[in-house]
Gaussian input, Z-matrix of N, CA and C with variables (Angstrom, degrees):
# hf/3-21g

backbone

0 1
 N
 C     1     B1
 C     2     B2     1     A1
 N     3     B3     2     A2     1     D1
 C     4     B4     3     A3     2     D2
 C     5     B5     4     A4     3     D3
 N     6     B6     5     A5     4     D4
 C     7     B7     6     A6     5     D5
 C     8     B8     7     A7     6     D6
 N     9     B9     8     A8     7     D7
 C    10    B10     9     A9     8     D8
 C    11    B11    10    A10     9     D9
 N    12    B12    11    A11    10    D10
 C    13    B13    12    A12    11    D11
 C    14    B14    13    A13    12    D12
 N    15    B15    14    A14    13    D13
 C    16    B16    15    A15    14    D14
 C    17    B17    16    A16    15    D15
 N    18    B18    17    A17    16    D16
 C    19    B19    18    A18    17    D17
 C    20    B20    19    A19    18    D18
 N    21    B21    20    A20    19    D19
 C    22    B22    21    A21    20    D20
 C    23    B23    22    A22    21    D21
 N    24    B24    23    A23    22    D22
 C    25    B25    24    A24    23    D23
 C    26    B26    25    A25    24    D24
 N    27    B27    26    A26    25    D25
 C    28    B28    27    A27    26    D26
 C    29    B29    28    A28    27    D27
 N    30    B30    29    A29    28    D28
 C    31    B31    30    A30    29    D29
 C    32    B32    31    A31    30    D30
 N    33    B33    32    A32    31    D31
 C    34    B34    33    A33    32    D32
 C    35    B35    34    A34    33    D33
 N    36    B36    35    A35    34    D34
 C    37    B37    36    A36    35    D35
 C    38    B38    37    A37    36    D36
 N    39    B39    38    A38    37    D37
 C    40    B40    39    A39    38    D38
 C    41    B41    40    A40    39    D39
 N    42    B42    41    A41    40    D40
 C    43    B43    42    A42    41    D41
 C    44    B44    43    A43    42    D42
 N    45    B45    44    A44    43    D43
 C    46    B46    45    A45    44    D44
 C    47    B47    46    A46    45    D45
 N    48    B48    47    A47    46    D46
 C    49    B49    48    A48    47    D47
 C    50    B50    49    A49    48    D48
 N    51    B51    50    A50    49    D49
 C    52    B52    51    A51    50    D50
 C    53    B53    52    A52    51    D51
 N    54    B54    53    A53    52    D52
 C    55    B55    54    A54    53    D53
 C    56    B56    55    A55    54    D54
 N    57    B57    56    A56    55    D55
 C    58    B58    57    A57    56    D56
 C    59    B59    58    A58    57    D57
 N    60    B60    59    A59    58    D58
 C    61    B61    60    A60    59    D59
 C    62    B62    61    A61    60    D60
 N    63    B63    62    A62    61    D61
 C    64    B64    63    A63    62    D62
 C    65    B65    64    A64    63    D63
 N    66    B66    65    A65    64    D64
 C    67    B67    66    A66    65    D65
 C    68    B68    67    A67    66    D66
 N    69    B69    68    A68    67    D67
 C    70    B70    69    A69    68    D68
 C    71    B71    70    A70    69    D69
 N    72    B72    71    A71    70    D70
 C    73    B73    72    A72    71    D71
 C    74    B74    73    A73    72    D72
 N    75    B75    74    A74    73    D73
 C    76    B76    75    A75    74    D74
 C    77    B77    76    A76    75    D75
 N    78    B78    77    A77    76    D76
 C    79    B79    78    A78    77    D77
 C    80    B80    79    A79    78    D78
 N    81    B81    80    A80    79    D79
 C    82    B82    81    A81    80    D80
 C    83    B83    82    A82    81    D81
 N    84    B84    83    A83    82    D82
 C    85    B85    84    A84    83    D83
 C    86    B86    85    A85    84    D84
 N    87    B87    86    A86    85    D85
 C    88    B88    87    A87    86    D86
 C    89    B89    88    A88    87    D87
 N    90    B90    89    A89    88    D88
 C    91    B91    90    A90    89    D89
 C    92    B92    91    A91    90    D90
 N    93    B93    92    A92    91    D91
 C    94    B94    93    A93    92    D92
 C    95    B95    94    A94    93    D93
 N    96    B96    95    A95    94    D94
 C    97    B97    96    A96    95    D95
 C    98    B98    97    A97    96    D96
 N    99    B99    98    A98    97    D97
 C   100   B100    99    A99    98    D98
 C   101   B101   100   A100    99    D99
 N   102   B102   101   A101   100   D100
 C   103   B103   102   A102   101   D101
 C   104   B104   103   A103   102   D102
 N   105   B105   104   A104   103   D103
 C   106   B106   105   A105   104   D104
 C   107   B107   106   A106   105   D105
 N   108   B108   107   A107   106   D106
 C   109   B109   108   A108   107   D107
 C   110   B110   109   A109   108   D108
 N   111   B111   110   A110   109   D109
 C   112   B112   111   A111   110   D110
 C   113   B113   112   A112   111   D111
 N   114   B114   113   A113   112   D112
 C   115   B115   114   A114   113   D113
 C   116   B116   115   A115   114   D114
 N   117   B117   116   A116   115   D115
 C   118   B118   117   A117   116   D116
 C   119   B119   118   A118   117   D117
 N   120   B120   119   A119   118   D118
 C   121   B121   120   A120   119   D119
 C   122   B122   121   A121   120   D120
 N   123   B123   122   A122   121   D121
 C   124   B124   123   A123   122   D122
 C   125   B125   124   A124   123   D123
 N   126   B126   125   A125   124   D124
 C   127   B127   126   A126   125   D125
 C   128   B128   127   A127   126   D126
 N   129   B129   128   A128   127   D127
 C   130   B130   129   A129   128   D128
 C   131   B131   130   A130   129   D129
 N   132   B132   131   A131   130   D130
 C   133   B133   132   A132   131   D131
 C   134   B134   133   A133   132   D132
 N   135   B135   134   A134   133   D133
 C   136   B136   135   A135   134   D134
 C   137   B137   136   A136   135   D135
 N   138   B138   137   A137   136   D136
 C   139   B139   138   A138   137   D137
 C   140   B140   139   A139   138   D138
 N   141   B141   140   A140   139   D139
 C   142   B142   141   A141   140   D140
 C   143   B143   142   A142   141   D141
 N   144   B144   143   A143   142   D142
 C   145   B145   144   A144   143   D143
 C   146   B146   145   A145   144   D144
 N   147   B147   146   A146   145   D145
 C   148   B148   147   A147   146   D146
 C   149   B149   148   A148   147   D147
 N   150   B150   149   A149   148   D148
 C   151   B151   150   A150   149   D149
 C   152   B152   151   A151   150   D150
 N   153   B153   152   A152   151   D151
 C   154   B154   153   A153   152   D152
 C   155   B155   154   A154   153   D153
 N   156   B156   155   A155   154   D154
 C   157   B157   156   A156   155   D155
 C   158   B158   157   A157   156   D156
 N   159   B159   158   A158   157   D157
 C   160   B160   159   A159   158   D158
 C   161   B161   160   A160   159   D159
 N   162   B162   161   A161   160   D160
 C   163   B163   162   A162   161   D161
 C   164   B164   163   A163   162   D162
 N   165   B165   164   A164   163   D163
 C   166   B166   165   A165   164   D164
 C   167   B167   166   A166   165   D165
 N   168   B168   167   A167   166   D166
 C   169   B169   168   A168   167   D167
 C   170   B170   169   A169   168   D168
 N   171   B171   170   A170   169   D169
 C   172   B172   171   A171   170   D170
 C   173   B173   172   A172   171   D171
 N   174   B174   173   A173   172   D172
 C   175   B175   174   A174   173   D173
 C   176   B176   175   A175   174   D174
 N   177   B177   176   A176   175   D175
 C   178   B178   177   A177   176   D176
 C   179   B179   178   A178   177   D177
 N   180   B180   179   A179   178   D178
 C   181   B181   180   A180   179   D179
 C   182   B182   181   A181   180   D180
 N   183   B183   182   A182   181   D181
 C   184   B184   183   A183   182   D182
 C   185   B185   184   A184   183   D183
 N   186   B186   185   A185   184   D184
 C   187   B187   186   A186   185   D185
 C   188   B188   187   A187   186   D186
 N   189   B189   188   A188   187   D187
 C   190   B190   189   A189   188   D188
 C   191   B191   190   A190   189   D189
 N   192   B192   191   A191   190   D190
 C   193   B193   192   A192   191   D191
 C   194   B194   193   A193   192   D192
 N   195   B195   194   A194   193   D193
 C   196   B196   195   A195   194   D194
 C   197   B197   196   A196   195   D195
 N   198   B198   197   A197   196   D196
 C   199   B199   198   A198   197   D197
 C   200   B200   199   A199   198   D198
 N   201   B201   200   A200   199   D199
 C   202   B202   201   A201   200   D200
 C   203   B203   202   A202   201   D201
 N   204   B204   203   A203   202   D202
 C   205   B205   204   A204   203   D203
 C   206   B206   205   A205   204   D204
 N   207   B207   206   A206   205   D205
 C   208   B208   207   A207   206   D206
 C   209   B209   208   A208   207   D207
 N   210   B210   209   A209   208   D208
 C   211   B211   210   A210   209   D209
 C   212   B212   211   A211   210   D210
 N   213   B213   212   A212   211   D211
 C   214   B214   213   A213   212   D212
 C   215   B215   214   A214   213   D213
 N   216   B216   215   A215   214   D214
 C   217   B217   216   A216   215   D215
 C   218   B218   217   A217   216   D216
 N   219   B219   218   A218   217   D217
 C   220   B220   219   A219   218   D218
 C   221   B221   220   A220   219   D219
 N   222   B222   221   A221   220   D220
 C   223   B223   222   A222   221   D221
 C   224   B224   223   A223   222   D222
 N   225   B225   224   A224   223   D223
 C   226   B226   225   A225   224   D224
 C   227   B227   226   A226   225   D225
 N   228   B228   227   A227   226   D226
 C   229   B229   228   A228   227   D227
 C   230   B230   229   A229   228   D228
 N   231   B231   230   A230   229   D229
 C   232   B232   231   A231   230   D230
 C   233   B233   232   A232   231   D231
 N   234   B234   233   A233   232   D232
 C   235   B235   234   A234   233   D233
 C   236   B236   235   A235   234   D234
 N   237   B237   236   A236   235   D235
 C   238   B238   237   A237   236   D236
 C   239   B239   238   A238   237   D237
 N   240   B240   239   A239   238   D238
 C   241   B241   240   A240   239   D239
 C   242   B242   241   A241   240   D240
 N   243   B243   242   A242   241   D241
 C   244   B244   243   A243   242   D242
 C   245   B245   244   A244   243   D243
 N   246   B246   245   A245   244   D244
 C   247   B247   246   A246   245   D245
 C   248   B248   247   A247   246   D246
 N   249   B249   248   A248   247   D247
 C   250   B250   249   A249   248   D248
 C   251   B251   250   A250   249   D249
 N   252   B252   251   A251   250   D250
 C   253   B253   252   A252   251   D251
 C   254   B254   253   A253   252   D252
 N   255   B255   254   A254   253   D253
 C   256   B256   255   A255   254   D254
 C   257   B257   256   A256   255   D255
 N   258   B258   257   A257   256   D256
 C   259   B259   258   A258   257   D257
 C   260   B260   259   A259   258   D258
 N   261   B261   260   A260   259   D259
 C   262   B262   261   A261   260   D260
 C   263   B263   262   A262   261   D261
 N   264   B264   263   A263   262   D262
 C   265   B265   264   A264   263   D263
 C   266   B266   265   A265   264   D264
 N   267   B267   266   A266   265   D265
 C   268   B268   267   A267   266   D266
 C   269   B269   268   A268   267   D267
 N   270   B270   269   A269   268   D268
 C   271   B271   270   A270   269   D269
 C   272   B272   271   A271   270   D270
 N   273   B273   272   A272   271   D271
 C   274   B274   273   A273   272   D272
 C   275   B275   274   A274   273   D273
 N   276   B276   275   A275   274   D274
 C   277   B277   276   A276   275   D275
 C   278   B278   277   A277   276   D276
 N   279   B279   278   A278   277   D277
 C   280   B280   279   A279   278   D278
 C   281   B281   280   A280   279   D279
 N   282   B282   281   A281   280   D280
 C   283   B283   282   A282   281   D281
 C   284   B284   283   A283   282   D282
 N   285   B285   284   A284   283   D283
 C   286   B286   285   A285   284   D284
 C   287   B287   286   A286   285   D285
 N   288   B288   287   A287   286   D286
 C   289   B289   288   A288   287   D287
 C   290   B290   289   A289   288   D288
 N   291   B291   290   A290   289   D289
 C   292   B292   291   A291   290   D290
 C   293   B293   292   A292   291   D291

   B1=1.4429
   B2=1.5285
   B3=1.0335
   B4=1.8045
   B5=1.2848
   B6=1.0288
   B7=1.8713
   B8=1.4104
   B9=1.6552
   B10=1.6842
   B11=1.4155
   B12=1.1915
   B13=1.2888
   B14=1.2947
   B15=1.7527
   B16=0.9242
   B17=1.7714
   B18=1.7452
   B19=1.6252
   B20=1.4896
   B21=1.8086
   B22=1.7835
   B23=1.6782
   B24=1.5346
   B25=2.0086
   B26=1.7203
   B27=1.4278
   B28=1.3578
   B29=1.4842
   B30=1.0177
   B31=1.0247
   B32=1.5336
   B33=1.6157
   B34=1.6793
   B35=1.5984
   B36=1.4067
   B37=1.8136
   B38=1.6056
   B39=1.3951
   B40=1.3373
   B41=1.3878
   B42=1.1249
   B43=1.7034
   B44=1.1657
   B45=1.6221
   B46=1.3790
   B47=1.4901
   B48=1.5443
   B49=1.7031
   B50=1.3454
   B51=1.4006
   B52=1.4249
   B53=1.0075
   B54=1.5140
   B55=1.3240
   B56=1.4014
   B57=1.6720
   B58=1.3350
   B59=1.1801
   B60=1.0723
   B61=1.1676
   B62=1.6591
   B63=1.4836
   B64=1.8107
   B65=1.3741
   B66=1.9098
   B67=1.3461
   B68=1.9372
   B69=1.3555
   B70=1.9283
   B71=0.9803
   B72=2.0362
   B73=1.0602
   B74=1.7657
   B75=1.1524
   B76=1.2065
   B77=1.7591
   B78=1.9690
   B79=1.5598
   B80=1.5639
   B81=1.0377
   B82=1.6446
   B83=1.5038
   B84=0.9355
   B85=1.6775
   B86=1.3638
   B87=1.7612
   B88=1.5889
   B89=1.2788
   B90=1.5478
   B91=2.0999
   B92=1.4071
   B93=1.1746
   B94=1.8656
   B95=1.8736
   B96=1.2799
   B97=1.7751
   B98=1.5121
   B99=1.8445
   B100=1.5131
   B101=1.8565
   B102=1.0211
   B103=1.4782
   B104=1.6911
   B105=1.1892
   B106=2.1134
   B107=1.0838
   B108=1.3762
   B109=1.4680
   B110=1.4148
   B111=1.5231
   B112=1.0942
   B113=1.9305
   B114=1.2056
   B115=1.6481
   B116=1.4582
   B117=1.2323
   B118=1.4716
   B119=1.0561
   B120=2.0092
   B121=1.6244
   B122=1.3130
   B123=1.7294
   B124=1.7731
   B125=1.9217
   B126=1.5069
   B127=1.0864
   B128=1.9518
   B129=1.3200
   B130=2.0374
   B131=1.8780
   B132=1.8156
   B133=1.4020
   B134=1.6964
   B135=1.4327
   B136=1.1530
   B137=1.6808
   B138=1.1551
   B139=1.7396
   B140=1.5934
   B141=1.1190
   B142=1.4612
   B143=1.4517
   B144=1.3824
   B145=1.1243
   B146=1.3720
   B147=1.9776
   B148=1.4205
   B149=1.2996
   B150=1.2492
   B151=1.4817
   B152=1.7691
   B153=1.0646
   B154=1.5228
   B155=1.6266
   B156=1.3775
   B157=1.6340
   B158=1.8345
   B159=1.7706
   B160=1.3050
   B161=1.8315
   B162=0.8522
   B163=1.3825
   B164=1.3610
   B165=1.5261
   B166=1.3085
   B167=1.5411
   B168=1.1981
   B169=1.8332
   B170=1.4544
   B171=1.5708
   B172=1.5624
   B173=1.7476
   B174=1.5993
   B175=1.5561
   B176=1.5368
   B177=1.4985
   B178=1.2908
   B179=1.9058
   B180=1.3467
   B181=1.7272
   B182=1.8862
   B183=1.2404
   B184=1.3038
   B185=1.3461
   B186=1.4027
   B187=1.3604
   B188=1.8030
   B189=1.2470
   B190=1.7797
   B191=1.4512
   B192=1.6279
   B193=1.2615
   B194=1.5297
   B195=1.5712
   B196=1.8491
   B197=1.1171
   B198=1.5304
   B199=1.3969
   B200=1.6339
   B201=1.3089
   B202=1.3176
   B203=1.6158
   B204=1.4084
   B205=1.6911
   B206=1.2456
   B207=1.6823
   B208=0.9115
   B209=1.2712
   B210=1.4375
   B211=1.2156
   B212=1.7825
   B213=1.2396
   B214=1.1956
   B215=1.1325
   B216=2.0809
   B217=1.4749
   B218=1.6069
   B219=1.1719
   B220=1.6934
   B221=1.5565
   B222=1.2874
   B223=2.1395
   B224=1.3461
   B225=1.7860
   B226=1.3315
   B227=1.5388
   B228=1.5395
   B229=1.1104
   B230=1.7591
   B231=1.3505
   B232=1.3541
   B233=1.4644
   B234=1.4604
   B235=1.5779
   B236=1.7278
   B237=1.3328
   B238=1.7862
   B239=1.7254
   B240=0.9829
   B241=1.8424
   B242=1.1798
   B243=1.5800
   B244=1.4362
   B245=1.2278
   B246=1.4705
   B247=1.4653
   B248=1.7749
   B249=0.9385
   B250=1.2309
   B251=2.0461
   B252=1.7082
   B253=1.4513
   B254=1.9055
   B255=1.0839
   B256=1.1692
   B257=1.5877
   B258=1.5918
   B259=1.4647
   B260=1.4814
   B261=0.9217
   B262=1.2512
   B263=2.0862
   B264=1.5639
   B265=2.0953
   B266=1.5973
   B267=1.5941
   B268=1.2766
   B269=1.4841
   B270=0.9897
   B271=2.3055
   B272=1.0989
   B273=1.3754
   B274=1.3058
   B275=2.0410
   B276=1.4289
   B277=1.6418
   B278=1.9624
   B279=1.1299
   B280=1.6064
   B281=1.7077
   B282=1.6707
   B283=1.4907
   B284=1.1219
   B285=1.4907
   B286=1.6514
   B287=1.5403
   B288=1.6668
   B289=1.2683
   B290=2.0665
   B291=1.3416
   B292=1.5274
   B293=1.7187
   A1=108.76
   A2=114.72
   A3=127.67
   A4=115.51
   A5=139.56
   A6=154.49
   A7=65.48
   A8=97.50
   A9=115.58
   A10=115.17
   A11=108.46
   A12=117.69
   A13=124.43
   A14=132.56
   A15=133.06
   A16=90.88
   A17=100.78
   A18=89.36
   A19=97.30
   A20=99.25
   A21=109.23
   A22=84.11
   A23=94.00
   A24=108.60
   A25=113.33
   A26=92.95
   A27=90.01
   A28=133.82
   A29=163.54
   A30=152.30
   A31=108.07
   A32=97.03
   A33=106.82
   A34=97.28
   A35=114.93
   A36=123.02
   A37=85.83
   A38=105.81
   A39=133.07
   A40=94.63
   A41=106.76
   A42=143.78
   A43=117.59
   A44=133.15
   A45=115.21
   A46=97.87
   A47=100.59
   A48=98.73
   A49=105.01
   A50=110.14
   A51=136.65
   A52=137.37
   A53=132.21
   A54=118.86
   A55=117.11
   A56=121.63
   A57=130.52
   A58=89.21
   A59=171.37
   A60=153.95
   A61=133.21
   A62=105.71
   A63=120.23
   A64=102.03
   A65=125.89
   A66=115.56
   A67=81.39
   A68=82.47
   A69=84.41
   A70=102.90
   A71=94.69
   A72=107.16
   A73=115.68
   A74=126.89
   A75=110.34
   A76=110.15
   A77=101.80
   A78=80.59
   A79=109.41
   A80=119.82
   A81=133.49
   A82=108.05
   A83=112.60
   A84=122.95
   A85=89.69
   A86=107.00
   A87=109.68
   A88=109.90
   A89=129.18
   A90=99.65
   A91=82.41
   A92=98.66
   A93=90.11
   A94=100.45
   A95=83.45
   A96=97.23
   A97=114.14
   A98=105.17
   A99=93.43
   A100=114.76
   A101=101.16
   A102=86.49
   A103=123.72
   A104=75.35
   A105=99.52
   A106=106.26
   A107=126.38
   A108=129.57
   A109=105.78
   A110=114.00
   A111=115.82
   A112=142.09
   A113=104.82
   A114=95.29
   A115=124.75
   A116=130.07
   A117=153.97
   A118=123.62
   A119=109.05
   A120=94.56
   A121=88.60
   A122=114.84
   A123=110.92
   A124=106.54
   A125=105.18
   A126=134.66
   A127=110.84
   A128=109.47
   A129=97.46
   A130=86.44
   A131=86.05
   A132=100.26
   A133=108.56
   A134=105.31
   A135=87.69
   A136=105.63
   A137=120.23
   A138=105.91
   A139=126.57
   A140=100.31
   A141=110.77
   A142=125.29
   A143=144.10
   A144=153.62
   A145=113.40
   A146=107.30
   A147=113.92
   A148=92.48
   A149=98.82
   A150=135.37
   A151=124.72
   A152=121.54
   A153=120.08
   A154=118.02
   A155=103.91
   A156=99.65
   A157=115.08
   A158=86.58
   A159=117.16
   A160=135.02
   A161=112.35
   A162=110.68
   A163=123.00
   A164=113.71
   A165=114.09
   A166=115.17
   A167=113.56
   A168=108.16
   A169=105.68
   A170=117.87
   A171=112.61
   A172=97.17
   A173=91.94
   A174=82.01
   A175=102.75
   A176=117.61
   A177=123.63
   A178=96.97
   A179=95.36
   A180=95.76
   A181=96.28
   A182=114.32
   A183=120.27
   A184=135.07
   A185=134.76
   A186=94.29
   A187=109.91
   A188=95.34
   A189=101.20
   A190=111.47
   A191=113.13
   A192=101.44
   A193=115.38
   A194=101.19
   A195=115.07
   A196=101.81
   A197=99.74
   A198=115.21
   A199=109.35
   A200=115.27
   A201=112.12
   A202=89.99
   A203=118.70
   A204=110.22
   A205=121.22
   A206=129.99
   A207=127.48
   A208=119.38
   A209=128.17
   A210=125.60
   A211=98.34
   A212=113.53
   A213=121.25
   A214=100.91
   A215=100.44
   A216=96.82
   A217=113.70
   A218=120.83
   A219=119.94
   A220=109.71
   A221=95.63
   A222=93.89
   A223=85.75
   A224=90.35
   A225=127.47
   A226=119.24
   A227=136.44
   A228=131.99
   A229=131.27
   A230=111.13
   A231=108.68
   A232=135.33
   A233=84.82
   A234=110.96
   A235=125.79
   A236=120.90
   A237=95.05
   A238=99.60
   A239=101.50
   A240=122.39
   A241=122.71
   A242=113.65
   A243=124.01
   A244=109.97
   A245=132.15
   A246=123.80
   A247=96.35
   A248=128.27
   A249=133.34
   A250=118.60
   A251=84.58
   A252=114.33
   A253=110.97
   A254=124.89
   A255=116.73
   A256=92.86
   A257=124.86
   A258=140.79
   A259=111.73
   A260=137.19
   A261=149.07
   A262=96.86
   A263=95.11
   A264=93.64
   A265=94.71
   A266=89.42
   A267=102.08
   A268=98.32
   A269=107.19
   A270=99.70
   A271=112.75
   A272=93.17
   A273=117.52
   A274=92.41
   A275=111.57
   A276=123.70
   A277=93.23
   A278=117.24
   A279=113.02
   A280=74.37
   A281=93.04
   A282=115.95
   A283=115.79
   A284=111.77
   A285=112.76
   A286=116.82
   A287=99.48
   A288=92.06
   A289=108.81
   A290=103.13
   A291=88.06
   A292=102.79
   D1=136.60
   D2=176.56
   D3=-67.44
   D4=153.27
   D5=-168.66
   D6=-106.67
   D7=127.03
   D8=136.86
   D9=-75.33
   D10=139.87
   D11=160.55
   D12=-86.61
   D13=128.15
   D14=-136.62
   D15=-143.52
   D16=136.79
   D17=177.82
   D18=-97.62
   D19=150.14
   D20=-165.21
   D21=-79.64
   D22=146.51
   D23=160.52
   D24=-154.43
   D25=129.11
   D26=166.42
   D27=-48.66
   D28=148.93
   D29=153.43
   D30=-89.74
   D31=167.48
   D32=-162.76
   D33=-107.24
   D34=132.53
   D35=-157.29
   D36=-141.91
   D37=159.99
   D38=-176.43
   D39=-139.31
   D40=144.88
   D41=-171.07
   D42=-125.51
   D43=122.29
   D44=146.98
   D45=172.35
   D46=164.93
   D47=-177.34
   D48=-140.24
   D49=-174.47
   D50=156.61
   D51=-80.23
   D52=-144.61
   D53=154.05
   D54=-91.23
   D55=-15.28
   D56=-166.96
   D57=-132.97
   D58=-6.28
   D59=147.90
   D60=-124.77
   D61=149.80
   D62=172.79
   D63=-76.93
   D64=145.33
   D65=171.01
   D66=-133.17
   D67=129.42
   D68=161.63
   D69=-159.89
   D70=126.68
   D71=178.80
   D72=-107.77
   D73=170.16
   D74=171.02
   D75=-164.44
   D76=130.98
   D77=-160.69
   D78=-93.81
   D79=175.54
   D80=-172.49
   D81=-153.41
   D82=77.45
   D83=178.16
   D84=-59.24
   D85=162.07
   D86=165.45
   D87=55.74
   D88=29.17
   D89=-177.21
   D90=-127.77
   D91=151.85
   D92=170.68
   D93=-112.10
   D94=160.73
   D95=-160.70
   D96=-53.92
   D97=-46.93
   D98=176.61
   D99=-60.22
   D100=6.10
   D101=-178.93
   D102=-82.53
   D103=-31.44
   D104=-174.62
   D105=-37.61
   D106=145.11
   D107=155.57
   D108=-129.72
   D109=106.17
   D110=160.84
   D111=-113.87
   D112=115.76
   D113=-170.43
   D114=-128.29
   D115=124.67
   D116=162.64
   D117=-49.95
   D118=142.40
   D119=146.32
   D120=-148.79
   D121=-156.54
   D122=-170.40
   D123=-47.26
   D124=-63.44
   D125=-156.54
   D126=-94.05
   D127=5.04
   D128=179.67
   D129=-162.21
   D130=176.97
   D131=165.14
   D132=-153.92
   D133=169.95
   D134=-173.41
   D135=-147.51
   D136=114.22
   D137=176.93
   D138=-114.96
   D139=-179.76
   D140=-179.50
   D141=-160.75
   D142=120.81
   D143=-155.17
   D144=-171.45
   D145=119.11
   D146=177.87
   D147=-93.14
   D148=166.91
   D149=151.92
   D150=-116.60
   D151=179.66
   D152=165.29
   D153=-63.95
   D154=-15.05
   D155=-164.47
   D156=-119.55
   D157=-40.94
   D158=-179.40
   D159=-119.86
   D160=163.68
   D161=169.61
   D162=-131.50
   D163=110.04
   D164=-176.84
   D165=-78.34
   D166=133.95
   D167=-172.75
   D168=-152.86
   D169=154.68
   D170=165.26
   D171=153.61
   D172=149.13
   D173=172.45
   D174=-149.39
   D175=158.95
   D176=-139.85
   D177=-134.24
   D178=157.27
   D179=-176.23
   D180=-116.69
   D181=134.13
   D182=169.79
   D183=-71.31
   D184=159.94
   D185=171.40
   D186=-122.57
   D187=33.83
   D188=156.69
   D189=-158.69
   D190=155.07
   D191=-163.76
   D192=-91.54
   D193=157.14
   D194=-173.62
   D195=-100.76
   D196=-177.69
   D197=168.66
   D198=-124.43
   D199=105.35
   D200=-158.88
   D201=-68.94
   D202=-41.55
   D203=-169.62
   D204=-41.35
   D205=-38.88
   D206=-173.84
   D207=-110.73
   D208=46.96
   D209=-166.07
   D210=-111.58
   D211=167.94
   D212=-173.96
   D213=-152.79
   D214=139.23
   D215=174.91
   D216=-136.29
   D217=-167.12
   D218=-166.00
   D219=-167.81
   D220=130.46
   D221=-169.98
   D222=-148.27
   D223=113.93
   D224=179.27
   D225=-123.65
   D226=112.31
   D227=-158.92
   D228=27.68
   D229=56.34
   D230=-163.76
   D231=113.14
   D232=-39.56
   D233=-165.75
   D234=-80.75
   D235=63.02
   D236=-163.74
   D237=-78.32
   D238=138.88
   D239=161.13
   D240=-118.47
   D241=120.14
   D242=-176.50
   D243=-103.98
   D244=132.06
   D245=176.83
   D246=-109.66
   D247=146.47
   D248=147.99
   D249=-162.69
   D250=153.19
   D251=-160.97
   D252=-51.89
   D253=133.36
   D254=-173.05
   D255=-86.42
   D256=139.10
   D257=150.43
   D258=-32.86
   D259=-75.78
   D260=-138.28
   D261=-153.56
   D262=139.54
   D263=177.38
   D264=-55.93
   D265=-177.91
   D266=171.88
   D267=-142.70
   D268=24.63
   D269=159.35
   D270=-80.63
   D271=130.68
   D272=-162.13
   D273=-94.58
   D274=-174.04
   D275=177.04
   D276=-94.32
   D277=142.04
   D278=178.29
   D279=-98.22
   D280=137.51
   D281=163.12
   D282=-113.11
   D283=122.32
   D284=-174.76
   D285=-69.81
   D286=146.02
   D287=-170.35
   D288=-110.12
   D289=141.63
   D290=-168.78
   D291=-132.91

């Protein structure tokens, strides 16, 4: 059987947290779930998901650290969402501005 050739594309992801947690989502129209490859560490992530046409790929650096162990994820029409636990807060000191 032949390797399709697949044109590479980023996919479009959303970022952002709380005080206790990372949420990233990222969509993938057309991929079906067993396909996903997704992997962690404190500080990045990295995915991958074909389709028939395309290949969604790319990996991103955070800017506080996770806990890849306990993260959990869910891919619902398109949609994968990753939650995972932030290491350490991330409140910062508010510096007045003058």
């Amino acid at each position: 059987m032949e390797e399709i050739e697949r044109i590479p594309v980023v996919p479009t992801i959303t970022l952002g947290h709380d005080k206790d947690n990372y949420t990233i989502e990222v969509e993938l129209p057309g991929v079906h779930k067993k396909d996903i490859e997704f992997e962690a560490s404190e500080n990045s992530f990295c995915l991958s998901a074909p389709r028939d046409d395309i290949e969604y790929f790319g990996c991103w650096m955070l800017a506080h650290a996770i806990d890849p162990k306990k993260a959990t994820a869910t891919f619902t029409n398109g949609l994968l969402r990753v939650t995972a636990p932030l290491i350490e807060s991330c409140e910062g000191v508010k510096v007045p501005i003058k």
